[in-house]
N, C-alpha and C positions, 0 to 999 in steps of 0.2 A: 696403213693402220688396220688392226685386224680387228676386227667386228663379231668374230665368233662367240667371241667368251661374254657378249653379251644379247647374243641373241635370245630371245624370248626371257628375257631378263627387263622388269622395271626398273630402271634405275632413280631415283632421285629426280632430276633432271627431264626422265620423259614423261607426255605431258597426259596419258592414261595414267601413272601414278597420280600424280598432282591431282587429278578427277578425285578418283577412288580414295583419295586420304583427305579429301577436302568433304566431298558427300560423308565419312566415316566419322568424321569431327563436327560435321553439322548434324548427323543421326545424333551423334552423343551428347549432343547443346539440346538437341530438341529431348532427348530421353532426362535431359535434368532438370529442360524448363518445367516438361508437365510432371517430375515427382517432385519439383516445389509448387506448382499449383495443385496438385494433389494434397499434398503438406498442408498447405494454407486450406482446402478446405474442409482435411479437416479439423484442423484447429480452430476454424469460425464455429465449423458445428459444435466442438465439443462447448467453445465458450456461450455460444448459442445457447446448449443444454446447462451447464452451469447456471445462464442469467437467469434460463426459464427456472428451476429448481431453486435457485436464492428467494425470487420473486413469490415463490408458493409459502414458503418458510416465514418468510418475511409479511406475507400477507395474511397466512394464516396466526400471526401473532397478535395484527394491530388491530385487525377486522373488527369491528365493535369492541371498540378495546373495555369501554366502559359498558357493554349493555347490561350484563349482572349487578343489581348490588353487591357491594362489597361484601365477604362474609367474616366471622366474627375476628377471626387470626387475624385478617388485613385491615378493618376496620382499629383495631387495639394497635398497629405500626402508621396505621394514617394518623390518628387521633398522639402519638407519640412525635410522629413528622410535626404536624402540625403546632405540637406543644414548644418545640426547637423551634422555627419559623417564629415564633411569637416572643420567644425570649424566658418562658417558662419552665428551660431545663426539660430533661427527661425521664422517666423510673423505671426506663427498660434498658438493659444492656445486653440485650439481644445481637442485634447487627447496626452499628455504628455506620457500615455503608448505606443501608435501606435507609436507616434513621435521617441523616444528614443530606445523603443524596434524595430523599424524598422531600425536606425541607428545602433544599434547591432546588426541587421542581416546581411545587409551589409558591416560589416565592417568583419564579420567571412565567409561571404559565396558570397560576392558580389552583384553588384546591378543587380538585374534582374527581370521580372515581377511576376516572381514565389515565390523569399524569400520577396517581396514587401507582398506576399499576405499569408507567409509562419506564421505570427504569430497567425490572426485570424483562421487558420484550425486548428493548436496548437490546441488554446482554444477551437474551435469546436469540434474536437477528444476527449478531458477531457470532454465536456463537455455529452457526449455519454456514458461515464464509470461512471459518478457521481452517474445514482441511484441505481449503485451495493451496495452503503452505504446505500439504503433505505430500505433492505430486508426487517428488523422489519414492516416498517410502511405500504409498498405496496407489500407484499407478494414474493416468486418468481416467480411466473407468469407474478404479474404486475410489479415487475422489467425488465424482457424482453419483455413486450409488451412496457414499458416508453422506455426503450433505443428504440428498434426498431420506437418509433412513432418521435426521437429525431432525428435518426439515418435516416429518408428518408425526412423527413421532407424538402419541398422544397424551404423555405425561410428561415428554420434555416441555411439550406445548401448553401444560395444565399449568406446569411449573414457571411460565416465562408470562402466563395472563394471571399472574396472580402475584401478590405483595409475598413473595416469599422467599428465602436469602439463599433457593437451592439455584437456580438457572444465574446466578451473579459469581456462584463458586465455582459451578460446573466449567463457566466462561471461563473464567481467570486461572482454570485451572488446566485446562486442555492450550490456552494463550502461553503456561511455562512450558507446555511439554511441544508448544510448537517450535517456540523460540531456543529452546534446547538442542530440540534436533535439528536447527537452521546452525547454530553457532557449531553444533560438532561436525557439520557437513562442510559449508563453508569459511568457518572461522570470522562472521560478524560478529564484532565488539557490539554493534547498536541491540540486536537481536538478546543480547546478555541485561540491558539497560532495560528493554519492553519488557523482559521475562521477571526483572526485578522489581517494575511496578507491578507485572500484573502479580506479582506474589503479594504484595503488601495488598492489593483491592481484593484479593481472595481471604488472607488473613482476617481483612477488616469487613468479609460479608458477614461471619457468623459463626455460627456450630457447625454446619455440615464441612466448615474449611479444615477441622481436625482431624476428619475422616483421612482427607486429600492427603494432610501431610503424614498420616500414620503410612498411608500403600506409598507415597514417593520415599520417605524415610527407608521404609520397608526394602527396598526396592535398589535404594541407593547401598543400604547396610550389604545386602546379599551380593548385588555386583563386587562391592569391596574385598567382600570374603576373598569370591572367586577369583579375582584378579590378584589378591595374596598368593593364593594356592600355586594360579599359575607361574608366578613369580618365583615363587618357594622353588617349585619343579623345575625351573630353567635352571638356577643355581645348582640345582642339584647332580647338572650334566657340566662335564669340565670341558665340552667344546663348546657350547652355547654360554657360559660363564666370562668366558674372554669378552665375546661381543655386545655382551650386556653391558660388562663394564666400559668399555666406550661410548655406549648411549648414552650411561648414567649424567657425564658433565650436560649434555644438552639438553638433556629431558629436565636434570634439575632446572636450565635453567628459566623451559617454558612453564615449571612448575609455577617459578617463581612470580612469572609473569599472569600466567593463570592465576593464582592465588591471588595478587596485586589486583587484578580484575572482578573476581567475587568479591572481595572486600568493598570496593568503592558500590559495586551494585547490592551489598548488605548494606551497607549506609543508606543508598537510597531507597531503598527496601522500609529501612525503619522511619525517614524521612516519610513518604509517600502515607506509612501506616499511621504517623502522629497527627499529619495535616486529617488525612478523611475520620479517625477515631477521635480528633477535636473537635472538628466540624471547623479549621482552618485556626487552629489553637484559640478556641474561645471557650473551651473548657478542661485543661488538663487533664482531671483529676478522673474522667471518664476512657486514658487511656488502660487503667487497670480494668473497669469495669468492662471495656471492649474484649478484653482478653480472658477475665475470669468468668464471667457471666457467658459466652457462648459454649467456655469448657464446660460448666458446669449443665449448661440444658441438653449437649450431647452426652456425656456420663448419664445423665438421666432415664436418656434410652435402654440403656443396656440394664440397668438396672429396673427397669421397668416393662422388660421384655421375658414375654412366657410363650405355649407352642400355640396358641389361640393369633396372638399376634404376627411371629414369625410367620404364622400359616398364610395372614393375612396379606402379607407384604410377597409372598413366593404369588400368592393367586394375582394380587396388581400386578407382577411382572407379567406373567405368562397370560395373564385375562386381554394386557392391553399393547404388550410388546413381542409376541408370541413368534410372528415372522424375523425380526433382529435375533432374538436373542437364538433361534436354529442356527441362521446362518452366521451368528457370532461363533458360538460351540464348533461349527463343521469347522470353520478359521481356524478359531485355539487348538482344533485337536491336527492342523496339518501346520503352524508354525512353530508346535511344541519342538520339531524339529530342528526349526531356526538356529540358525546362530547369531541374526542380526540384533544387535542391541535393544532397536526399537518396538522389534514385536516381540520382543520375550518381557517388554517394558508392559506392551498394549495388551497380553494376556494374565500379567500379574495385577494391572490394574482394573481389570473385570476381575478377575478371582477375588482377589481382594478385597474390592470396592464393594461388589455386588453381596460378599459376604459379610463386610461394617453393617451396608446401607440393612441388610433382612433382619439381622439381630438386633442392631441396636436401633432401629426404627418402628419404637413401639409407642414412642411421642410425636414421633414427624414422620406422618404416610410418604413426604415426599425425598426421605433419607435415599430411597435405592437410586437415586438418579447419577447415584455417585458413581455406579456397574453400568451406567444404561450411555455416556458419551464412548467410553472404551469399546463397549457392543456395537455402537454406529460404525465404528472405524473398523472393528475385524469384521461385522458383517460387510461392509462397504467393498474391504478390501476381497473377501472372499465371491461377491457374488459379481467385483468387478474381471476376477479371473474367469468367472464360467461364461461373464456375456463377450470376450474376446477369445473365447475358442469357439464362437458360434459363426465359420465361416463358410462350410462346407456348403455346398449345393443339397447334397444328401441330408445335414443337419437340420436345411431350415424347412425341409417339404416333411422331414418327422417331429419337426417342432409343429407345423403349421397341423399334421396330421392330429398330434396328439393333445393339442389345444381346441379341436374342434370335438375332437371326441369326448375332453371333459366337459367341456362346456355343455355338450348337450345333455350329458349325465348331471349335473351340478341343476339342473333346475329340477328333475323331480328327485335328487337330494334335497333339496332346501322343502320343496315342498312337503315330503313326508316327514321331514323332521320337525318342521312348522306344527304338522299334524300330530306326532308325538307327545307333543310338548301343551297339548291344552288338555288341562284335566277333567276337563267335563264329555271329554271322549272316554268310550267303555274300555273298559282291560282289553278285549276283546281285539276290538278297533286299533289300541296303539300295538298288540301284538304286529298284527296283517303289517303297521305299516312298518312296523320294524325289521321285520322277517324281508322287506321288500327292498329297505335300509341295505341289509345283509346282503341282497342281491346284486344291488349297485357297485357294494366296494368287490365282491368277486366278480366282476366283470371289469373292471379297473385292473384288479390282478391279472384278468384275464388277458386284455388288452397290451400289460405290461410286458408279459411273457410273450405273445407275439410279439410286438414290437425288439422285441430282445434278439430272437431266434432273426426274424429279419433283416434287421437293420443294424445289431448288436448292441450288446449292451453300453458300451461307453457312448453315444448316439442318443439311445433310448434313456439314459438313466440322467442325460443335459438337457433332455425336451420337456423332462417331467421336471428336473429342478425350475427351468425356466420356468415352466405354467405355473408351479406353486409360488417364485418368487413373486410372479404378479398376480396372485390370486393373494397371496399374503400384504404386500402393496396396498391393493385394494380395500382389502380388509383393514389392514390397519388406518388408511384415510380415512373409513367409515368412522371407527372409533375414534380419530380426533376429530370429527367433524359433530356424534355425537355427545360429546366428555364437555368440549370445550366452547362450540359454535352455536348452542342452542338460548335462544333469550333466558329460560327457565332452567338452572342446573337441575339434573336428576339424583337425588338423596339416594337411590337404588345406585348410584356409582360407589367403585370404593375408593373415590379421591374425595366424591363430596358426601359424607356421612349425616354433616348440617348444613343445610342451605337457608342462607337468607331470600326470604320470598318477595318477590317484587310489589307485595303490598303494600311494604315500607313504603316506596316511595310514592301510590295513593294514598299512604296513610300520611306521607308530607304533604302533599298537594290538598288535600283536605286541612291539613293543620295549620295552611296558610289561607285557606278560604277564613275557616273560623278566624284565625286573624284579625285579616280584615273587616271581618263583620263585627267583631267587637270594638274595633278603634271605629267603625263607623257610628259605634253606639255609645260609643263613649265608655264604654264599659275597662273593669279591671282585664289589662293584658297578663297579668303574673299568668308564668307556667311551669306548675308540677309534675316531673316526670318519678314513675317507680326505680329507685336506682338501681332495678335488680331486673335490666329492662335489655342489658345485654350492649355489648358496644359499638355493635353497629346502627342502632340507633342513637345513641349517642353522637357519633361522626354525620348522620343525619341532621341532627338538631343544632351542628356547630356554630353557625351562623345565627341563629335563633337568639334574641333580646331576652333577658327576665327568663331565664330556665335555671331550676335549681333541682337538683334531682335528692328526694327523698325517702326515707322507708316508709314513710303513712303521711296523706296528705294535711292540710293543720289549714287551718284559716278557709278563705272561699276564693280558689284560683281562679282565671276566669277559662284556662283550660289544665285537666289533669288526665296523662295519661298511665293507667295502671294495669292490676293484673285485673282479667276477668270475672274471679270469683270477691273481690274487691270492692267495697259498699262507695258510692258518689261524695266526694268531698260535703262536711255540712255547713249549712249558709246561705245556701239560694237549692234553684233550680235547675238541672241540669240536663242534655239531653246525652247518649253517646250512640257510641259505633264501633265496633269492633274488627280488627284485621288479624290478619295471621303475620307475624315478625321472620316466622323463623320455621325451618321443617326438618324432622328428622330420620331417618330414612333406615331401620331395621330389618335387614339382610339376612334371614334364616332360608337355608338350602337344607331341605332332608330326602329327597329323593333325586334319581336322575331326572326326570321329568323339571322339576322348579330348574336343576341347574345349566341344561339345554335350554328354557326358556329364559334364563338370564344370561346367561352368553348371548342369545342371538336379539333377544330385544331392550335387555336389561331392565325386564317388570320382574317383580319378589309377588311375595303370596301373601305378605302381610301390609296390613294399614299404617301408614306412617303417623309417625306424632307430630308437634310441633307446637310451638309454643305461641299464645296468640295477646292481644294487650285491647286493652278500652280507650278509646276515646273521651272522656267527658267536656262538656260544651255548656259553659253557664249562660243562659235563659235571661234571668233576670238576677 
């Protein structure tokens, strides 16, 4: 047997191979256990960072859901809830959803200023977990930076703690564009059925839902163009014309099938819209008014819209959404390249949106909200790609470097511009400290430009978007925390221009003292209110026995409450007391100076008004 031809040869059989392929196949079991325990961790973290970012969103909606009185807008949809709840029909054909869904709130939980406001936080909270469906499209990064920019967002948050039919649209409306791009991705039928309810509960929230279907219409017409074109162009080459024509039998026939499928989910579309515009068909005849009446208060806008306003509505964007809507813009201008269906969808729908909501929102400050979910999602998307090129070793010691350096710069920023910004400092004074303003930002530059030359510019130019995104972060939690979180809304806001003052409800608490002390005395309980007294006192007084509200008091009530300049009911004796109802809050900016100090603290230079009422209290 000759042995040569295999010497210094492993064979199969000998038992140093068997070693060496055996260790070689245990290396590669151990090299894929730990990249699925790597996997796993970090998929706990990311879901980790989702729960914790849901939980912010979600908290910052409920938080004292009720501590504000109602103000006049919510109080006139409570006081309309309430009237359905009772069986009195309604005279607003505003939002059939609020309307009816708020009479179902109260009829399970009671009327109070909180489940008044409990539907819209609903929809706000879903509306914070929607682009956990978006993984495919915006990565998981930029799904937790979209929720998080959803989630502090401080008008989306103004709009979801308050009775008002934008944050119910917005929901229902980002709920079709999710289930749209589930059903084109994996082909669920179920996905088609949620997208056709949530069409019909957006329908049935109000005005701002015509906006939604003007940019999807919009959106879907334009796709169809280009998809002719391209069609046209295929035909038009006689080697791609053959192959078309064999697709055609199978395509018709998923046409058909497709087609088959939208139909039954428009059925249920109009089903869905009849049930909530009746309020579970207990009024028919309030389907037309669902649909004429919110046309009619969005047309309103536009025709009620001049540059005074428009101006208005650009400074609420940028006053209070300033960080999104940058890194919305960076997004839109590096997917305009796209070919993907979805972001040429999510940039026509901020252009568009953002451009209804400015113009025709000269009746509803809360119209741009319609530009402001599509900006969540391209900024989301976009600043999820800058924080996953942050791996370098080198990256993070010129991140670390160059957040240390603003940091230290940013407090005697803030402080000289503090100093700027009070007017009872000399010309002189805000020069110095402006001139020294001037000196911070060239050394910023300064800093930039080394850091360039060193470390290079692609490097340097990721350290500084970082620091701004979380300098912008910040900043914008401030603003929802001030906007929306404070017991006393600020009239100096430009979301709340009237504030109901928490006097109202001293001024109930008193009006149930007196009360009492007149059934203690036996005395007339009748009670006259000014019916020009506003309706949030009204939604106050709801509860309230023997109230009639009138233009001039007549007889001797034994309490009347009116206007101030207002003479005592005659017939007895009376004592009173007067509250402030209501405040309004006059916003005039004329120099740099006012508008540095309303950016940063948001005080104005002028004395607000507001409107105040009397008490009267019969004696004897």
């Amino acid at each position: 047997m000759d042995l040569s031809n295999t010497r210094g040869k492993q064979t199969p059989d000998h038992p140093f191979s068997r070693s060496e392929s055996t260790a070689q196949a245990m290396s590669e079991v151990a090299e894929q256990e730990s990249t699925q325990r790597s996997a796993v961790v970090r998929l706990d973290l990311w879901q980790l960072s989702v729960f914790a970012v849901a939980f912010i969103g979600i908290f910052l909606r409920w938080w004292d859901l009720g501590l504000r009185p109602l103000q006049p807008d919510e109080a006139t949809v409570a006081l309309e809830s309430l009237s359905v709840l009772r069986g009195e029909g309604s005279r607003s054909d505003v939002s059939p959803l609020i309307l009816n869904g708020g009479a179902l709130l109260m009829l399970m939980f009671g009327a109070s200023d909180g489940v008044v406001r409990a539907l819209p936080a609903l929809a706000g909270s879903i509306l914070v977990l929607l682009p956990i469906w978006l993984k495919p499209e915006l990565g998981k990064t930029g799904v937790l930076m979209s929720m998080l920019f959803l989630a502090i967002s401080p008008t989306l948050i103004f709009a979801t703690r308050h009775t008002t039919p934008e944050a119910l649209t917005a929901t229902a409306a980002l709920t079709v564009v999710v289930c749209g791009s589930h059903y084109l991705r994996c082909g669920n039928r179920s996905a088609i059925y949620i997208g056709a309810v949530a069409l019909a509960l957006m329908i049935a929230s109000g005005y701002p839902s015509y906006t939604y279907l003007l940019v999807f219409a919009g959106f879907a017409v334009a796709s169809y163009l280009a998809a002719s074109k391209k069609r046209r162009a295929v035909r038009a080459r006689p080697d791609e014309a053959k192959s078309s024509e064999e697709t055609q039998d199978s395509g018709g026939k998923e046409a058909d099938s497709q087609g088959r499928l939208l139909g039954r989910a428009g059925l249920l579309t109009t089903a869905v819209f009849a049930i909530v515009a009746t309020g579970a068909f207990r009024d028919l005849r309030v389907i037309q008014a669902g649909l004429v009446g919110p046309l009619s208060e969005w047309l309103s806008g536009f025709g009620s819209a001049n540059l005074e306003t428009t101006g208005t509505q650009f400074a609420t964007v940028f006053a209070y959404e300033g960080a999104m809507i940058v890194a919305a813009l960076v997004s839109a201008a590096v997917i305009l390249r796209s070919r993907n269906r979805f972001d040429r969808m999510l940039v026509w729908w901020l252009g568009a949106g953002a451009m209804i909501g400015i113009i025709g929102g000269a009746e509803q400050r809360l119209a741009l909200v319609a530009g402001l979910v599509p900006a969540a999602l391209l900024a989301g998307w976009a600043c999820g790609r800058l924080l996953d090129r942050l791996g370098s070793a080198g990256q993070l010691t010129n991140l670390i470097i160059v957040a240390l350096g603003l940091l230290i710069l940013s407090v005697p920023a803030y402080v000289t511009i503090t100093f700027t910004s009070y007017m009872s400092n000399s010309a002189g004074q805000r020069t110095i400290a402006l001139v020294f303003l001037i000196s911070l930002v060239i050394l910023t530059i300064v800093g930039l430009t080394l850091s360039s030359i060193l470390q290079g510019l692609g490097v340097t130019w990721k350290s500084f978007a970082v620091v701004g995104l979380v300098a912008g972060l910040l900043l914008t939690f401030r603003l929802a925390a001030n906007l929306n979180l404070h017991p006393v809304a600020n009239h100096f806001e430009l979301l709340t221009p009237v504030v109901t003052s928490p006097d109202v409800r001293r001024l109930m608490y008193d009006f149930g003292v007196v009360v009492d002390v007149l059934s203690i005395n036996r005395a007339p309980r009748s009670v006259q209110i000014d019916s020009d007294v506003g309706p949030a006192l009204r939604w106050y007084m709801r509860d309230q026995e023997n109230v009639s509200f009138v233009n001039d008091p007549s007889g001797s009530p034994g309490i009347y409450i009116g206007d101030p300049g207002g003479e005592p009911p005659l017939g007895g004796a009376y004592v009173s007391q007067r509250y402030r109802i209501a405040t309004h809050g006059h916003l005039r900016i004329t120099g740099p100076e006012e508008l540095v100090r309303w950016l940063m603290f948001r005080e104005g230079y002028t004395y607000p008004t507001g409107r105040d009422v009397v008490l009267f209290a019969r004696t004897q």
